[in-house]
N, CA, C and O of each residue as an XYZ file, in Angstrom:
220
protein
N      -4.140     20.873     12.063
C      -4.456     19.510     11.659
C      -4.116     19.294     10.185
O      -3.561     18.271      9.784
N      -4.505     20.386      9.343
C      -3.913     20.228      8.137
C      -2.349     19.984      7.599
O      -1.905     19.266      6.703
N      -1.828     20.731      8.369
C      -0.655     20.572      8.020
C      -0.140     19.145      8.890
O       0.682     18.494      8.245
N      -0.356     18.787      9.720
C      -0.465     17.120      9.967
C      -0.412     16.262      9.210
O       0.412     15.373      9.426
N      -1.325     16.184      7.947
C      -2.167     15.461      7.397
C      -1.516     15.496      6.130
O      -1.597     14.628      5.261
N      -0.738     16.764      6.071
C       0.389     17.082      4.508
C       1.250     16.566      5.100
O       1.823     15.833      4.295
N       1.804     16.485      6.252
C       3.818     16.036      6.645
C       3.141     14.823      6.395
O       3.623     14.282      5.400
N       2.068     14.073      6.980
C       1.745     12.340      6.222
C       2.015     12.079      5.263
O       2.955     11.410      4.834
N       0.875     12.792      4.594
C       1.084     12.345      3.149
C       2.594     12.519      2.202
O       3.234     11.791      1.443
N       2.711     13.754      2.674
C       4.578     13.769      1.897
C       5.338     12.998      2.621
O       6.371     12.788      1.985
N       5.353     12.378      3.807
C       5.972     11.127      4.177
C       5.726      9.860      3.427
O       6.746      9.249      3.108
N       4.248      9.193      2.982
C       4.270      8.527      2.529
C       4.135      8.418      0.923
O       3.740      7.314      0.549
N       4.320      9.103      0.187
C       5.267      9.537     -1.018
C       6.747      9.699     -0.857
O       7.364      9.765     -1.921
N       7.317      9.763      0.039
C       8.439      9.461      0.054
C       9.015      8.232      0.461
O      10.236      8.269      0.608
N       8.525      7.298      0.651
C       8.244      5.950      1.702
C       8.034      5.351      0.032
O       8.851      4.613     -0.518
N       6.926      5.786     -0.518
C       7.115      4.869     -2.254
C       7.664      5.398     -2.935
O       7.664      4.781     -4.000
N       8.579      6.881     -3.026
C       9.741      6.810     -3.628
C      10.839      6.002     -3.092
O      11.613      5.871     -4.040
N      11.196      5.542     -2.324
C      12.054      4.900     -2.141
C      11.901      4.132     -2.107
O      12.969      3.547     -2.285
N      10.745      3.126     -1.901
C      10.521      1.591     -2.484
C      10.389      1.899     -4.121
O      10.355      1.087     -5.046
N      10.353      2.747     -4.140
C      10.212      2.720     -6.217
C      11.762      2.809     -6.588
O      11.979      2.619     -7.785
N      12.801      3.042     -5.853
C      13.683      3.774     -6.045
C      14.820      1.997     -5.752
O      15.581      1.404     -6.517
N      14.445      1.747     -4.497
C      15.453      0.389     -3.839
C      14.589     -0.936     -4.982
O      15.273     -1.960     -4.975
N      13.546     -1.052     -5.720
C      13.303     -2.200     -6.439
C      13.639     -1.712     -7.773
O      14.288     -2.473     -8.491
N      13.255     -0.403     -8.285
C      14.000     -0.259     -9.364
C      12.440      0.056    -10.524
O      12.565      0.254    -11.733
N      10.961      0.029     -9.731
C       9.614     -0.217    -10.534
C       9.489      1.487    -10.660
O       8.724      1.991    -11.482
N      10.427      2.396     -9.644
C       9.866      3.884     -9.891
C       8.625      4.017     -9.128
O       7.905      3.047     -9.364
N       7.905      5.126     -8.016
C       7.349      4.922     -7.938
C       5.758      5.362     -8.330
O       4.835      5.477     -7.524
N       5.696      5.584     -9.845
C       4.515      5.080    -10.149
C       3.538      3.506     -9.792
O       2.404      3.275     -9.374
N       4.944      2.516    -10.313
C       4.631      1.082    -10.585
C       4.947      0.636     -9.059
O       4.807     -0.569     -8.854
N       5.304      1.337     -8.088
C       5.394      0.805     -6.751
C       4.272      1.148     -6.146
O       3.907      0.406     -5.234
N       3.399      2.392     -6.490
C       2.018      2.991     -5.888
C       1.213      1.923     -6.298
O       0.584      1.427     -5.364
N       1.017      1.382     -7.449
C      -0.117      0.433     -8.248
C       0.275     -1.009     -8.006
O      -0.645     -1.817     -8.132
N       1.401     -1.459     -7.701
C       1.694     -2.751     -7.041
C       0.975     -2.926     -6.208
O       0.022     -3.706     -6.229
N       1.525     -1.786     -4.774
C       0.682     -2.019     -3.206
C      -0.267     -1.778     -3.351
O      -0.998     -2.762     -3.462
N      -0.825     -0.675     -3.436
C      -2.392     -0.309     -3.889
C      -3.375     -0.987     -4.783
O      -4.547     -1.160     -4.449
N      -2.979     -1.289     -5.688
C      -3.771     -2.083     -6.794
C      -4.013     -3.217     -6.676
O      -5.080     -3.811     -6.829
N      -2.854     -3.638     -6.346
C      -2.258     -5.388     -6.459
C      -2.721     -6.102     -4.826
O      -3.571     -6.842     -4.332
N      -1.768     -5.464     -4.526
C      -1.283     -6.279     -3.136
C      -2.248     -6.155     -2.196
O      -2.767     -7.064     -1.549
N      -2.524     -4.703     -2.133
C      -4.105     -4.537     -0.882
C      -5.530     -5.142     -0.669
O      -6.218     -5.603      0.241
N      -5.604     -4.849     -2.212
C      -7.095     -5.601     -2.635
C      -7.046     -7.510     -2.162
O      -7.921     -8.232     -1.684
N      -5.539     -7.809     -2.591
C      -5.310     -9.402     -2.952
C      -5.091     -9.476     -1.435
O      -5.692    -10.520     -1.184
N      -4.473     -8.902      0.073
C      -4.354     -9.191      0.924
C      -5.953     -8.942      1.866
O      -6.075     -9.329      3.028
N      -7.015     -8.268      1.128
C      -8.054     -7.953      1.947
C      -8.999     -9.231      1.626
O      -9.713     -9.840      2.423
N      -8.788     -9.498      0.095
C      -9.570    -11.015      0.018
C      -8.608    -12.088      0.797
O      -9.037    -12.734      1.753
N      -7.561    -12.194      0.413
C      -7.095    -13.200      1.464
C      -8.048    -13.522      2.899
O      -8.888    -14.362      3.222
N      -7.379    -12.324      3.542
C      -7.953    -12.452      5.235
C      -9.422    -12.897      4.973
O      -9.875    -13.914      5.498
N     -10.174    -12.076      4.115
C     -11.977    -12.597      3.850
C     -12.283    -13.987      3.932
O     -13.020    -14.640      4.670
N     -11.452    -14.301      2.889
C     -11.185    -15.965      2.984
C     -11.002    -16.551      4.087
O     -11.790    -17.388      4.526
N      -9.499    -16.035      4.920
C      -9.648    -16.578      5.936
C     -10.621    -16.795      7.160
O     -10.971    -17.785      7.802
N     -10.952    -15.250      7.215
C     -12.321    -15.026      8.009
C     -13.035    -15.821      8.043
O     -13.192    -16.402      9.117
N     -13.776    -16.204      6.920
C     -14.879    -17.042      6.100
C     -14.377    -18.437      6.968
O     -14.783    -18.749      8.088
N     -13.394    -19.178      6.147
C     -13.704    -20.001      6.834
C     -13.376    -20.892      7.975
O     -13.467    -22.119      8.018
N     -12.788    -19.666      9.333
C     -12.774    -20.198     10.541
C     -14.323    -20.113     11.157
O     -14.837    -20.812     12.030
N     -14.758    -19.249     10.558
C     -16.510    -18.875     10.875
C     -17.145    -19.957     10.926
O     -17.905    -20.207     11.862
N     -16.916    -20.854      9.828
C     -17.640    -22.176      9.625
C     -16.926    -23.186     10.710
O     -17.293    -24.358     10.797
């Protein structure tokens, strides 16, 4: 299972090297875009949306 769980993860380090690599941000600044930026801002989105079909 461990070693499962490493071919993932070195898959997806390689998945943001190459989005760091095809935009040109490197992927430090491609990890902290999606992660930082984009995840948080797409989880409030949907919240929002959630919210207010509820009502």
């Amino acid at each position: 299972m461990d070693e499962l769980i490493n071919d993932f993860f070195r898959w997806c380090v390689e998945v943001l090297v190459w989005i760091g690599n095809v935009t040109g941000m490197g992927y430090e600044l491609a990890n902290i875009v999606i992660f930082v930026i984009l995840q948080p801002l797409l989880i409030l989105i949907f919240l929002i949306l959630w919210l207010r079909e509820r009502k």
